[in-house]
C-alpha positions as CSV (number, residue, x, y, z in Angstrom):
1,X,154.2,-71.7,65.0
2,X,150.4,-70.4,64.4
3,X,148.1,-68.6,66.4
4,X,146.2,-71.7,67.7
5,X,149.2,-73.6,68.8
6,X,150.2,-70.9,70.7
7,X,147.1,-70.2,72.3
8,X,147.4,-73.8,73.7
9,X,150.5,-73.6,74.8
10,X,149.1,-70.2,76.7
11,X,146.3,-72.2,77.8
12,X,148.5,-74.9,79.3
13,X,151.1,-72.7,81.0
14,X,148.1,-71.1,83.0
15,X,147.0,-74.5,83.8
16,X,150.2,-75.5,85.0
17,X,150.9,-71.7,87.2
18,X,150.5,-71.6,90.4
19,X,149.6,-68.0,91.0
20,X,146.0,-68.7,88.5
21,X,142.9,-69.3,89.8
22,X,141.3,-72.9,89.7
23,X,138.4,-71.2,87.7
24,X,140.9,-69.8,84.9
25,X,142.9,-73.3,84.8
26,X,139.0,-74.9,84.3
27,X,138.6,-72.4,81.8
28,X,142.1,-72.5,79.8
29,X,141.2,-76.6,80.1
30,X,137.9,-76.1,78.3
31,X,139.5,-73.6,75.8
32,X,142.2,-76.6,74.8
33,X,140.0,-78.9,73.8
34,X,137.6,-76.2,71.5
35,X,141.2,-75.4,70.2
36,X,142.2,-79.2,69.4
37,X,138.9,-80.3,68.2
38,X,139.3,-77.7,65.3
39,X,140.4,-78.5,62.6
40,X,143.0,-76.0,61.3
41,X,144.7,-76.5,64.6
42,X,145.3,-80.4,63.6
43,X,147.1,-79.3,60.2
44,X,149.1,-76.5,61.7
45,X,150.5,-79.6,64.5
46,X,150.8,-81.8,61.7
47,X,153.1,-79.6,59.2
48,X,155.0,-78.2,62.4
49,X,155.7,-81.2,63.7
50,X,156.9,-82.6,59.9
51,X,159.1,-79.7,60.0
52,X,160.6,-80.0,63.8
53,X,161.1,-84.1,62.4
54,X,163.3,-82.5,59.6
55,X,164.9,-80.3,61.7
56,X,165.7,-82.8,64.1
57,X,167.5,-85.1,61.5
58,X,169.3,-82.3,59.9
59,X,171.0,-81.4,63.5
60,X,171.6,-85.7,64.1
61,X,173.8,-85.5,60.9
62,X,175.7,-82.4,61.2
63,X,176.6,-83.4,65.0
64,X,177.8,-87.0,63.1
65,X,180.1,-84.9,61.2
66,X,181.8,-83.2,64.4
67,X,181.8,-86.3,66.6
68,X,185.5,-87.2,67.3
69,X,184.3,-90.9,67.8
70,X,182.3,-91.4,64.5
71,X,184.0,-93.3,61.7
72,X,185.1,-91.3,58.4
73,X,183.0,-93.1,56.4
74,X,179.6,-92.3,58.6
75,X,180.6,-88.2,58.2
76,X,180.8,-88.5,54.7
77,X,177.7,-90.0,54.4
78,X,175.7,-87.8,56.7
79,X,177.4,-84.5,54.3
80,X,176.1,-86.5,51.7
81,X,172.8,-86.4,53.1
82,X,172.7,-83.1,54.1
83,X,174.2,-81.3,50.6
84,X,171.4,-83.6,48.6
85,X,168.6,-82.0,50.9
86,X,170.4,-78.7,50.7
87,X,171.1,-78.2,54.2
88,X,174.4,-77.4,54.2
């Protein structure tokens, strides 16, 4: 993750405490949207999300391939999958 997603996700943790100030959470609110108005924030989202996708979709077939109730045929297929995208 990159230095401007994290500072959101700073920025939104503060908004969301308890213990901060109204001012501050006005403040971390103001710094969010300078943050997602730029526009090297919206490609880092953009490829991290296109990665968390992939990552996501990996984990769905390798927990096909140790589910007790999924068909033979469906875990072959998903280690199919997988060794073509070399993930396994």
């Amino acid at each position: 993750m990159s230095l401007p997603t994290r500072q959101i996700g700073g920025h939104k943790a503060a908004i969301n405490n308890p213990n901060v100030s109204d001012e501050a959470k006005e403040h971390s609110r103001q710094a969010i949207q300078e943050l997602e108005r730029d526009s090297e924030t919206q490609d880092t989202r953009e490829g991290y999300q296109e990665d968390k996708d992939e990552v996501r979709v990996n984990a769905g077939y390798k927990a096909t391939m140790k589910n007790p109730n999924v068909s033979q045929e469906a875990k072959d297929n998903a280690r199919e999958l997988l060794e073509e995208k070399g993930a396994i």
